[in-house]
N, CA, C and O of each residue as an XYZ file, in Angstrom:
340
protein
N       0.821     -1.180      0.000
C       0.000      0.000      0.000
C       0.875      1.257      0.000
O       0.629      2.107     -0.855
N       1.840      1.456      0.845
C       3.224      2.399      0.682
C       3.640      2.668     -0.571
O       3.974      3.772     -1.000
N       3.612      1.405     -1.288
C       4.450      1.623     -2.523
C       3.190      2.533     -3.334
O       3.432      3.655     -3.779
N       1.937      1.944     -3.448
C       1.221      2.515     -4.122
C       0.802      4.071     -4.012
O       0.520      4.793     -4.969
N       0.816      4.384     -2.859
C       0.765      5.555     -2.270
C       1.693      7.016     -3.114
O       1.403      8.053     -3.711
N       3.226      6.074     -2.578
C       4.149      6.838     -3.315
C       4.189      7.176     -5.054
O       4.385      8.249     -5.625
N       3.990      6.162     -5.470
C       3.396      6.759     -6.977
C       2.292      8.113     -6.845
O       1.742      8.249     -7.938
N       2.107      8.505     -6.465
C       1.101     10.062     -6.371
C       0.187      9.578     -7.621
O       0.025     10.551     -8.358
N      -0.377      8.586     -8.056
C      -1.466      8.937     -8.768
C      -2.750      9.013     -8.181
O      -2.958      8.942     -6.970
N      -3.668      9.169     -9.119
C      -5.027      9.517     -8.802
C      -5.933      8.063     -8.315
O      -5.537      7.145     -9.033
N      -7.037      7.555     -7.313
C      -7.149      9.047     -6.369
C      -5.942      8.846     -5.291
O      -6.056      9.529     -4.274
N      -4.976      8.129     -5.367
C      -3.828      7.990     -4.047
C      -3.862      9.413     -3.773
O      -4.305      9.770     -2.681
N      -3.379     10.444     -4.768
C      -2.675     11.620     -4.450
C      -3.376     12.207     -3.823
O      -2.893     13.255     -3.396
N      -4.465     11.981     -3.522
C      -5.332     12.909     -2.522
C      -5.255     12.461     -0.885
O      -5.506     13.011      0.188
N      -4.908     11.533     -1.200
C      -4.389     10.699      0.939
C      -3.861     11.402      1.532
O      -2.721     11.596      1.113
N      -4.275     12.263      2.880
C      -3.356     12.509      3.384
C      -2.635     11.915      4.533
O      -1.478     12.262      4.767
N      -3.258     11.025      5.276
C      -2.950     10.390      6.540
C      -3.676      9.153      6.595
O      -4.876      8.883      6.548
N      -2.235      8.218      6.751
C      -3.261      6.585      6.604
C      -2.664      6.247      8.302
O      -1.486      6.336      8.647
N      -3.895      5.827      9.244
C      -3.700      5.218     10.562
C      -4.186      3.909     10.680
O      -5.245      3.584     10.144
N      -3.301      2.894     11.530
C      -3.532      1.224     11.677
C      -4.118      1.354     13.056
O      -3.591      2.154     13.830
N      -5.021      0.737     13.387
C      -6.088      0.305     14.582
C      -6.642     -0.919     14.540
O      -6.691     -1.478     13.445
N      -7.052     -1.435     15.454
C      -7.411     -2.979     15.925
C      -6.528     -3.924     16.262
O      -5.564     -3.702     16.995
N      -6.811     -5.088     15.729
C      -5.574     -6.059     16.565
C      -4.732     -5.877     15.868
O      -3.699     -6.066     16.511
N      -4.429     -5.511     14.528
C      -2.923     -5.894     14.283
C      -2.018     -4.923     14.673
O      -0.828     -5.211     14.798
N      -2.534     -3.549     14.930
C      -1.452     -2.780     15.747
C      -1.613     -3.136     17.254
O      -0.899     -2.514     18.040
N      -2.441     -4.035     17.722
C      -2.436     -4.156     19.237
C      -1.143     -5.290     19.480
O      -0.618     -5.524     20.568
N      -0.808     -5.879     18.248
C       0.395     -7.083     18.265
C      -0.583     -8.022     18.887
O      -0.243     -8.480     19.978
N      -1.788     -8.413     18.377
C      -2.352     -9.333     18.576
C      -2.042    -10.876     18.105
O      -2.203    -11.020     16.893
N      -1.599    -12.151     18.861
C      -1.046    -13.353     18.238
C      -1.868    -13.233     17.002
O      -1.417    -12.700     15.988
N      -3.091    -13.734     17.080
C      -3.947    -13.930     15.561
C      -4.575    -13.153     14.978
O      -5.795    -13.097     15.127
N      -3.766    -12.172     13.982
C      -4.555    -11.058     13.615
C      -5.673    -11.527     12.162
O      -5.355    -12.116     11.128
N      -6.665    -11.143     12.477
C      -7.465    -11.437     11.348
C      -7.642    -10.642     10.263
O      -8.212    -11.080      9.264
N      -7.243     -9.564     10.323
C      -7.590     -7.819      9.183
C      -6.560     -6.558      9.599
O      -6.445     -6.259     10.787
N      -5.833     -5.846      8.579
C      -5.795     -5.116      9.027
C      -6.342     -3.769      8.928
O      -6.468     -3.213      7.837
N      -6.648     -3.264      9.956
C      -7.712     -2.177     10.088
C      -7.037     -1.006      9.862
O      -6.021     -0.547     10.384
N      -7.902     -0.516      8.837
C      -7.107      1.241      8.373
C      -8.290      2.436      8.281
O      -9.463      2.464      7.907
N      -7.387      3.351      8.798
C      -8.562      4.551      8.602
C      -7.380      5.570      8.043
O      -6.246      5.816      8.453
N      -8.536      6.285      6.383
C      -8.087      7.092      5.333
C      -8.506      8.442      5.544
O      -9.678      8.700      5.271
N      -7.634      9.516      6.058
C      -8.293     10.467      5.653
C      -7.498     11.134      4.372
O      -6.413     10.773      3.917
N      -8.397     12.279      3.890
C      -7.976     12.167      2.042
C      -9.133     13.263      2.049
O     -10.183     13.260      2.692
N      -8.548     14.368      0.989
C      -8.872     15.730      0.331
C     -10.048     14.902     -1.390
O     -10.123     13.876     -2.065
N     -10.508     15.896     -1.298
C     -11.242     15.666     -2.633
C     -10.964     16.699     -3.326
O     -10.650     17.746     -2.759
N     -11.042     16.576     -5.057
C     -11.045     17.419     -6.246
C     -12.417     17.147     -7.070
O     -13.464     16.855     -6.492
N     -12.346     17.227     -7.969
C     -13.563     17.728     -8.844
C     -13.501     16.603     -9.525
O     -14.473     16.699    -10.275
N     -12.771     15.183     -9.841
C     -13.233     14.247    -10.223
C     -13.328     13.619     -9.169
O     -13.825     12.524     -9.432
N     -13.123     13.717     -8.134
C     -13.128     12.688     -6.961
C     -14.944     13.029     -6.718
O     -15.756     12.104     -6.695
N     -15.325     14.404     -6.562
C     -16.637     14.917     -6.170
C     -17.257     13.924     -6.948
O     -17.770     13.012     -6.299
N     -17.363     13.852     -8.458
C     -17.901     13.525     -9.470
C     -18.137     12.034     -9.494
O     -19.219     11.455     -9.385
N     -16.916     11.507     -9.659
C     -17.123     10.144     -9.176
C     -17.603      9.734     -8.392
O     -17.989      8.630     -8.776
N     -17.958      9.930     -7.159
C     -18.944      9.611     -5.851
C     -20.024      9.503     -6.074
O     -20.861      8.623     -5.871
N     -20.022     11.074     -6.814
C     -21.717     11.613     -6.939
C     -22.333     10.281     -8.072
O     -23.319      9.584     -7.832
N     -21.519     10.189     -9.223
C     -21.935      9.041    -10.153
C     -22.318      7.849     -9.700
O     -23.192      7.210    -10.286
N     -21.568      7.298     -8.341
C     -21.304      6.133     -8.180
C     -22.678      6.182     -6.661
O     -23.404      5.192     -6.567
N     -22.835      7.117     -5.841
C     -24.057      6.974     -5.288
C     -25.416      7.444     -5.328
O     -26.274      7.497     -4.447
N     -25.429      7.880     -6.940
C     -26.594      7.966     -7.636
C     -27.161      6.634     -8.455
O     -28.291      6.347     -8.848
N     -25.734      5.867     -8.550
C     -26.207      4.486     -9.056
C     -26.328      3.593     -8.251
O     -26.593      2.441     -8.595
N     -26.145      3.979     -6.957
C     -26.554      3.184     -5.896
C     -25.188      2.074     -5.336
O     -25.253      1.125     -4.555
N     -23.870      2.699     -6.163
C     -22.779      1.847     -5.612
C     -21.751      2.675     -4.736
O     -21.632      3.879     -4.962
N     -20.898      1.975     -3.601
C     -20.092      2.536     -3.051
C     -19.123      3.930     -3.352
O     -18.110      3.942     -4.051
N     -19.509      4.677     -2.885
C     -18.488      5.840     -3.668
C     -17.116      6.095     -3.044
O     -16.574      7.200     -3.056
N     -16.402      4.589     -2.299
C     -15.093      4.755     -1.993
C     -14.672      3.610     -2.654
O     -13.710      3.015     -2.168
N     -15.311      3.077     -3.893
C     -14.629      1.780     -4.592
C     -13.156      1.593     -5.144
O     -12.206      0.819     -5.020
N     -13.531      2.819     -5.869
C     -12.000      3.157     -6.348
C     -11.092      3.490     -5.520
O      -9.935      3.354     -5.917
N     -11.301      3.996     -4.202
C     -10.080      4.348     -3.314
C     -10.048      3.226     -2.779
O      -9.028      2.684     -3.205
N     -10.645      2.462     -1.994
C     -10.067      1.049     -1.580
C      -9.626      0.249     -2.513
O      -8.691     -0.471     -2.163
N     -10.145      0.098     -4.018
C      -9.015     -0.764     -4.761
C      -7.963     -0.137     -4.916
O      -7.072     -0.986     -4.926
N      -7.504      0.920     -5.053
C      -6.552      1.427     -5.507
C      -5.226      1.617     -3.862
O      -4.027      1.882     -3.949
N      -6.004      1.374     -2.613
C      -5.016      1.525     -1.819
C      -4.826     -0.231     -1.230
O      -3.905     -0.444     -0.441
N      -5.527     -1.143     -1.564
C      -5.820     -2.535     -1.447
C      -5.537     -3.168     -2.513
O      -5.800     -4.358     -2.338
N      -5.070     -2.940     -3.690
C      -4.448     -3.452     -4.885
C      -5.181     -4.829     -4.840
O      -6.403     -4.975     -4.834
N      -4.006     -6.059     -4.803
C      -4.410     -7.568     -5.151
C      -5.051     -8.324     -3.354
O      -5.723     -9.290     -2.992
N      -4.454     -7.369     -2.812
C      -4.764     -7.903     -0.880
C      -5.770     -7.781     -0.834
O      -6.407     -6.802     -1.223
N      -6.302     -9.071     -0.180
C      -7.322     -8.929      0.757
C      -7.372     -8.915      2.388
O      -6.259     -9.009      2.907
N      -8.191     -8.839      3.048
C      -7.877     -8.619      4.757
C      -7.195     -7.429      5.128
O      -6.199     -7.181      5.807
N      -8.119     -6.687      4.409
C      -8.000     -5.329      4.935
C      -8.846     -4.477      4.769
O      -9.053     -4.069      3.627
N      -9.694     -3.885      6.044
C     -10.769     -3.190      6.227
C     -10.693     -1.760      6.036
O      -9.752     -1.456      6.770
N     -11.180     -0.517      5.407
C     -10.412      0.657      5.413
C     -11.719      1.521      6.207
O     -12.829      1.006      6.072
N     -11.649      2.582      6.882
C     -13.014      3.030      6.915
C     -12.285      4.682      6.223
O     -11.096      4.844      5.950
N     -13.412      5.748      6.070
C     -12.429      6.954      5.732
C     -13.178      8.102      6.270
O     -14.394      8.260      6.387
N     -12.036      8.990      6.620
C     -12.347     10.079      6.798
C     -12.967     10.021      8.368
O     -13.609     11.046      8.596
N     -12.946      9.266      9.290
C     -13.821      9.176     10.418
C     -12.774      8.564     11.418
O     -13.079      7.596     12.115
N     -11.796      9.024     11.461
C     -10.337      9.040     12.600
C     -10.914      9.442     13.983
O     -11.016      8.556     14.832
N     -11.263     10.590     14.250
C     -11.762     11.067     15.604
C     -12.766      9.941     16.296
O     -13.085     10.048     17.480
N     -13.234      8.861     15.465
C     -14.366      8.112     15.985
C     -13.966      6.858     16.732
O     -14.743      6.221     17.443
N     -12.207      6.430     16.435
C     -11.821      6.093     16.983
C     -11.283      5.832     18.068
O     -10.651      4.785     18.208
């Protein structure tokens, strides 16, 4: 996810702060997921894309979790909602 990050493309380049929570930063023996929370700026295709994607009734963080979750699975992201932690 680092690596992908560092490429600055779109929407990566808008991330600004990625934080690990739950067991696998607790150094839990059996970690099952690791838990991430995204916070991240929007632009005018990011607006757009959302708006497209929850007018059609699909997730409008699809593209940012594939794109920061590449081929991995077991990994939960939530975004933008750090303080709730």
């Amino acid at each position: 996810m680092l690596d992908r990050l560092e490429q600055d493309a779109w929407p990566l380049n808008l991330v600004e702060e990625i934080h690990l929570f739950g067991s696998y930063i607790r150094g839990a023996l059996e970690e099952g997921d690791v838990d991430v929370v995204v916070q991240h700026t929007t632009d005018e295709r990011w607006r757009q894309d959302s708006l497209d994607a929850m007018l059609s009734g699909r997730d409008g963080y699809v593209v940012m979790r594939q794109a920061l979750r590449g081929r991995r699975r077991g990994v939960i992201f939530q975004f933008q909602d750090r303080t709730a932690l």
